[in-house]
C-alpha positions as CSV (number, residue, x, y, z in Angstrom):
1,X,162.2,143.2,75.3
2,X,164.5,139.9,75.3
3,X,165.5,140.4,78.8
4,X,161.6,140.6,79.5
5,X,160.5,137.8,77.9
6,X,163.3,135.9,79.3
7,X,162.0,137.0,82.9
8,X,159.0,135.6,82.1
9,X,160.3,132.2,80.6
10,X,162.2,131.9,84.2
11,X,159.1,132.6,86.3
12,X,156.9,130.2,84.2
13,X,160.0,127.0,85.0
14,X,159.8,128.2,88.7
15,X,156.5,128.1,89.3
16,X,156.3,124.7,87.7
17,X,153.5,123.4,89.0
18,X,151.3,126.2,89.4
19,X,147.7,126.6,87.7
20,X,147.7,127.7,84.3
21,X,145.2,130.4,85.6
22,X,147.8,132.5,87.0
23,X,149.7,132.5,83.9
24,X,146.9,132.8,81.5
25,X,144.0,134.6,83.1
26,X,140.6,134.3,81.6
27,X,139.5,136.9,79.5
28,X,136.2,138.6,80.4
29,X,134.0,136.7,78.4
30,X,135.1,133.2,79.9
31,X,134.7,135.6,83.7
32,X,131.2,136.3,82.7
33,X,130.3,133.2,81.3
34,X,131.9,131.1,84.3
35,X,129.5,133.8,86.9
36,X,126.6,132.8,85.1
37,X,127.1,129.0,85.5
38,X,127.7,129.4,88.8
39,X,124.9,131.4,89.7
40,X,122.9,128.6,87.9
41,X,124.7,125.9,90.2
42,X,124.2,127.9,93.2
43,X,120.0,127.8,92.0
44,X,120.1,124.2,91.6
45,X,122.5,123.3,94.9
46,X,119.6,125.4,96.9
47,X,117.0,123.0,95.2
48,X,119.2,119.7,95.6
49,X,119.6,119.4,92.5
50,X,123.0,118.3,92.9
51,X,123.8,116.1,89.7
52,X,122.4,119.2,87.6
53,X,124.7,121.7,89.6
54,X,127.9,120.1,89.3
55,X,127.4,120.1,85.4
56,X,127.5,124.0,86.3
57,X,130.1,124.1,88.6
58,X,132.3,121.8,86.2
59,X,132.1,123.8,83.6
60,X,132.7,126.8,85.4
61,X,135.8,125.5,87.1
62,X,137.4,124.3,84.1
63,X,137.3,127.8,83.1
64,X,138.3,129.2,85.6
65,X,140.5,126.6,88.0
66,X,140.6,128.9,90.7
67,X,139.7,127.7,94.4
68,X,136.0,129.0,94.5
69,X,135.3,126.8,91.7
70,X,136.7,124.1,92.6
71,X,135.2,124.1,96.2
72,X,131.8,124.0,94.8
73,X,132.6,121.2,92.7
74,X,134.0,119.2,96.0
75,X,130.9,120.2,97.8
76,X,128.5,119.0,95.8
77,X,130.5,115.7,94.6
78,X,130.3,115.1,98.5
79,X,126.2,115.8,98.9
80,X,126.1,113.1,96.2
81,X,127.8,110.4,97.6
82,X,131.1,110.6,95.6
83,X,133.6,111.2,98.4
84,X,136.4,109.5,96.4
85,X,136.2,112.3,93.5
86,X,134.8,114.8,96.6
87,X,138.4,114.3,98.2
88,X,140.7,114.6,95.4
89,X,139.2,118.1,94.1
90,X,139.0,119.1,97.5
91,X,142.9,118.5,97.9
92,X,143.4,120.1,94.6
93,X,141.9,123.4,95.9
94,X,143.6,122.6,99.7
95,X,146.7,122.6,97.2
96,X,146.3,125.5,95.1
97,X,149.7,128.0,95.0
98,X,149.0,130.7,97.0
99,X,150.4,134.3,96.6
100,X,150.5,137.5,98.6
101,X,148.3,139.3,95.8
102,X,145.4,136.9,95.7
103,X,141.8,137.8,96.1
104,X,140.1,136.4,100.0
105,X,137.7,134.6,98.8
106,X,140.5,132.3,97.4
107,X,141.8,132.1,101.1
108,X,138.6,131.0,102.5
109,X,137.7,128.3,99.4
110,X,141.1,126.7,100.9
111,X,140.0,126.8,104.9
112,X,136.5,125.3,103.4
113,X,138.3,122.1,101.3
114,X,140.5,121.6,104.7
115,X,137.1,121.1,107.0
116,X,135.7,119.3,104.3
117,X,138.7,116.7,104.2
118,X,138.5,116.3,107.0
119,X,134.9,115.3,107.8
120,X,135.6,113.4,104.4
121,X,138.1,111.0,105.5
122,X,136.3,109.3,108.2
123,X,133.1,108.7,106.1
124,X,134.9,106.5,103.2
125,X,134.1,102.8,104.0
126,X,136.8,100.5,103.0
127,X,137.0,97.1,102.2
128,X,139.5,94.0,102.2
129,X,139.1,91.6,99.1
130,X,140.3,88.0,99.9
131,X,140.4,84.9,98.0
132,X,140.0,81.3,99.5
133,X,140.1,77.5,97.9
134,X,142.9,78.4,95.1
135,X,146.1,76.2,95.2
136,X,149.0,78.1,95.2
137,X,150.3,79.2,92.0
138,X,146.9,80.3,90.4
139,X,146.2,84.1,90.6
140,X,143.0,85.2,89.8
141,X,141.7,88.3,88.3
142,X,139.8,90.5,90.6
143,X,137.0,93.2,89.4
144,X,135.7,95.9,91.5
145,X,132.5,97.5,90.1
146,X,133.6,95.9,86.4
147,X,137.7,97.5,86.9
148,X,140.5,95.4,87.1
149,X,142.0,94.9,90.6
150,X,145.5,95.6,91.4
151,X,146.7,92.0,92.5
152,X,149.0,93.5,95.2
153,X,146.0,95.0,96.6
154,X,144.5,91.8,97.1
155,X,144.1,91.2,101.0
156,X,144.5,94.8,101.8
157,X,142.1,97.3,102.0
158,X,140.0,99.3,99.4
159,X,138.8,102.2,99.7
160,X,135.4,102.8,97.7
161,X,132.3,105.5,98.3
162,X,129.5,104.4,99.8
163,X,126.5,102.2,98.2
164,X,125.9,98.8,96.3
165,X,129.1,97.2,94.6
166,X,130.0,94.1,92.8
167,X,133.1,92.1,93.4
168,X,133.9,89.4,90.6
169,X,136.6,86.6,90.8
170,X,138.2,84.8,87.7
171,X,140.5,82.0,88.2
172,X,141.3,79.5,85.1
173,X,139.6,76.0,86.2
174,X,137.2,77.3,88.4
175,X,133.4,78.6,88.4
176,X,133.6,82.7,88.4
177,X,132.6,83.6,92.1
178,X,130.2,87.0,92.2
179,X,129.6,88.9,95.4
180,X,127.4,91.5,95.9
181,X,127.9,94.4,98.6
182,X,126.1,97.4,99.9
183,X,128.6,99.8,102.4
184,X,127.3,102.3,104.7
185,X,129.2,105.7,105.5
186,X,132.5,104.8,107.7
187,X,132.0,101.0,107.6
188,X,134.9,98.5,107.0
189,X,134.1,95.2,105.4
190,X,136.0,91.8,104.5
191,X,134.4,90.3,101.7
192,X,136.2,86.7,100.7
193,X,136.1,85.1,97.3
194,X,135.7,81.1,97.7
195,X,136.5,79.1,95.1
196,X,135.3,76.1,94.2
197,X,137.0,73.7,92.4
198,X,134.9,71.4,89.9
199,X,136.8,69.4,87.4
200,X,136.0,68.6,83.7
201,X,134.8,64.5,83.8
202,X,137.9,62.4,82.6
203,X,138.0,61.7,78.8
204,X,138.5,58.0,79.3
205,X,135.6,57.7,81.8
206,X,132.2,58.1,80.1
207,X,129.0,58.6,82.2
208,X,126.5,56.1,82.1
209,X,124.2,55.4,79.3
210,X,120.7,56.5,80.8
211,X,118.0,54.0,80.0
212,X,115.0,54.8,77.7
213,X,112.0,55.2,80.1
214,X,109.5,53.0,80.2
215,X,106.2,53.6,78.6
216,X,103.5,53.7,81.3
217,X,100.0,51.9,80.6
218,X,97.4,53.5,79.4
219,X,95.0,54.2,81.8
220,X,91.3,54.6,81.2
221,X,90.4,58.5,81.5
222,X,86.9,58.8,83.5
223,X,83.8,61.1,82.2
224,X,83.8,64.5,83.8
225,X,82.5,64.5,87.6
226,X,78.8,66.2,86.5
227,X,78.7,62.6,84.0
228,X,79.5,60.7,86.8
229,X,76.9,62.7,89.2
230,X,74.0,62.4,85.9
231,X,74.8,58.6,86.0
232,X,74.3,58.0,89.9
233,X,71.1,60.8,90.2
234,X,69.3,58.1,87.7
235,X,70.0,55.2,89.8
236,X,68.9,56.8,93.0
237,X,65.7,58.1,90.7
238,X,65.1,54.7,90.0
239,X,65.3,53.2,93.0
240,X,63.4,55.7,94.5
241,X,60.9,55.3,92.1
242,X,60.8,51.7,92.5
243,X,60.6,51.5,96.5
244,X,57.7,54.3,96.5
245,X,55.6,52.6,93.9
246,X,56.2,49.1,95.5
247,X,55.2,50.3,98.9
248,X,52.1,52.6,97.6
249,X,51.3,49.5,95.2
250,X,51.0,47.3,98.1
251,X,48.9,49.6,100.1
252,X,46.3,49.8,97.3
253,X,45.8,46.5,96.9
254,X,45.2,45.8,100.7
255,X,42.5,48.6,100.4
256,X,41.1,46.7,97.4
257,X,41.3,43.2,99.8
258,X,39.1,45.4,102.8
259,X,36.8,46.4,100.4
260,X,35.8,43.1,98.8
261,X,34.8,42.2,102.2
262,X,31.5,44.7,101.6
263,X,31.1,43.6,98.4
264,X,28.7,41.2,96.5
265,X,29.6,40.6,92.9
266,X,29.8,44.2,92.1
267,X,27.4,45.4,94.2
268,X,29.0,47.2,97.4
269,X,27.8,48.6,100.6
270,X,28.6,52.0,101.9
271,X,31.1,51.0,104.3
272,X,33.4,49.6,101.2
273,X,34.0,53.3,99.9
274,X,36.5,54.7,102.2
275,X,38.5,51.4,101.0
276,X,37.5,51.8,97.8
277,X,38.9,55.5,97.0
278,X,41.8,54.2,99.1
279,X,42.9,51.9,96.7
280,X,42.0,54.1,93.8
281,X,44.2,56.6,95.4
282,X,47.4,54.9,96.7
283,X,47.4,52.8,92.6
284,X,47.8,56.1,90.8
285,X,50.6,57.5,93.4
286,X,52.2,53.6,92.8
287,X,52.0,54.0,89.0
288,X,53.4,57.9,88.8
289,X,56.2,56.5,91.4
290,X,57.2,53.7,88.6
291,X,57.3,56.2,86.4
292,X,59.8,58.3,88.0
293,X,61.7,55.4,88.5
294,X,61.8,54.5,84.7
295,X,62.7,57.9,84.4
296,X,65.6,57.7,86.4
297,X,66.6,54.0,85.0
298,X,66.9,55.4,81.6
299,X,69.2,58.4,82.3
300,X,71.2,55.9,84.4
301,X,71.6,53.9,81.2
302,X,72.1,56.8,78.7
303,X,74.9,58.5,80.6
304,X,76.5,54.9,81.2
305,X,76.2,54.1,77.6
306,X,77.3,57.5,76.1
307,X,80.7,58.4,78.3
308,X,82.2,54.9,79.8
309,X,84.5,52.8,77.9
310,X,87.4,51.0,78.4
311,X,90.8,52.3,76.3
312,X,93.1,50.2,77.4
313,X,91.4,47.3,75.8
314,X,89.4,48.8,74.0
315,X,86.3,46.4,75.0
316,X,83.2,47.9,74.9
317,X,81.2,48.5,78.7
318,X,77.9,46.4,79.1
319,X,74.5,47.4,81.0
320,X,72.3,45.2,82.1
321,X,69.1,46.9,83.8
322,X,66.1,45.5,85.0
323,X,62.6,46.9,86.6
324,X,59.8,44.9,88.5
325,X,57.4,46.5,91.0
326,X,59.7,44.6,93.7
327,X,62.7,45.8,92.4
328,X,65.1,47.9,90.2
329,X,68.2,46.0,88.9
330,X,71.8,47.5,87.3
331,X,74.6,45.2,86.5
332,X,77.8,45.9,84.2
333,X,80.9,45.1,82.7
334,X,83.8,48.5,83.6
């Protein structure tokens, strides 16, 4: 029994480095329980489900470790974009001790990781980080994606999976410099951090004192454009008013001159009637046309009166408005 157990010790420090699989198998329940994630991976791989199956497959393979688990989980890291993680399990499973006694599928997991890799490799974009407009001496501190930056890798190239990143540069005495990158599959990019130097104002210089502003004038605030538009529509009213009752006014009384000519005290002849009716006619249209015109003259007035004043001085505004039959008269003080 010693010498047995002793065999085994010797085997175990050989091997080394070989998966703990070999030298503790699974027992059946973690086989059947690893089969049925992976059947439920291979349901949601066929679907493109692929963050959902590489829960699966991950917990399959860390029951398991073997090769056929760990080549689903390279696979589908790689349909998602991850090639970094995508290459380092397919290496593992590229890697995997190999012995006489193993099953084939095994065998053929390990030819699959090695095309994989291989169409892999080419695909990885990388990336050179360099800094300009630092004076020698200062180092700054370099993020990639929010982790630190190995300084020695600054000016050679990164390699990173495909998709947006974020670059960040910190350098004491300078504004942080941000970049902001989106890589294809394959490409290579140079991305350089420029500082900027901008330095603290002196403490024995002060900047100037700004002046207080000046207050501006007041400035009178006119009435509303439909108060201004009330105020002119009475003028024009009124003059209207005026010119149409001057001008039918004067008509009517030149009828009443012809007709005096056929007249006798108040006796009349027949031909003085057309004259007559004339002049009856043309003084009613003259008094309704004064009318209007009053009309109009006292809106003028009441929108003057009720919105114009004058704040800066705070002096009152004055009217004066006049109507003849000749005439229609507006004069002010704005």
């Amino acid at each position: 029994m010693r010498l047995f157990l002793l065999a085994r010790i010797a085997l175990a420090l050989h091997l080394g480095g070989a998966s703990l699989a070999w030298s503790a198998p699974p027992s059946a329940q973690e086989k059947e329980r690893a089969r049925a994630l992976m059947d439920a991976g291979d349901a949601r791989f066929q679907s493109k489900q692929y963050a959902s199956a590489l829960e699966q497959y991950r917990a399959a393979d860390e029951l398991m470790g073997v090769p056929t688990t760990g080549i689903e989980v390279g696979r589908t890291l790689e349909r998602l974009g991850r090639l970094l993680e995508a290459r380092d399990v397919l290496r593992r499973v590229s890697e995997y001790p190999q012995r006489a006694d193993e099953p084939k599928p095994f065998s053929l997991a390990r030819q699959r990781a090695d095309r994989l890799l291989s169409d892999i490799a080419p695909r990885i974009p990388r990336v050179t980080v360099e800094v300009a407009g630092l004076p020698e001496g200062v180092t700054p501190e370099i993020t990639w994606d929010a982790l630190r930056l190995d300084p020695a890798k600054v000016g050679g190239y990164l390699e990173t999976d495909p998709g947006a990143h974020r670059v960040v540069g910190v350098a004491p005495g300078f504004p942080d410099v941000t970049r902001d990158v989106k890589l294809a599959e394959g490409q290579a990019l140079s991305v350089v951090l420029a500082f900027s130097h901008q330095p603290p104002p002196s403490a024995g210089v002060r900047p100037p004192l700004l002046s207080s502003p000046v207050p501006s004038p007041p400035v009178a605030v006119p009435g509303s454009p439909g108060q201004t538009a009330l105020f002119w529509v009475g003028a024009g009213v009124a003059a209207a008013g005026v010119a149409a009752g001057s001008a039918t006014g004067v008509y009517s009384l030149s009828k009443a001159r012809s007709a005096k000519e056929h007249c006798e005290g108040n006796a009349c002849s027949p031909e003085a009637r057309g004259d007559l009716d004339g002049a009856k006619t043309f003084a009613n249209v003259s008094n309704v046309a004064f009318a209007v015109g009053a009309a109009g003259l006292g809106l003028a007035v009441w929108q003057f009166f009720s919105h114009r004043s004058s704040p800066a001085t705070g002096e009152s505004s004055g009217l004066e408005a006049g109507l003849s039959p000749g005439s229609v008269a507006i004069s002010g003080r704005f």
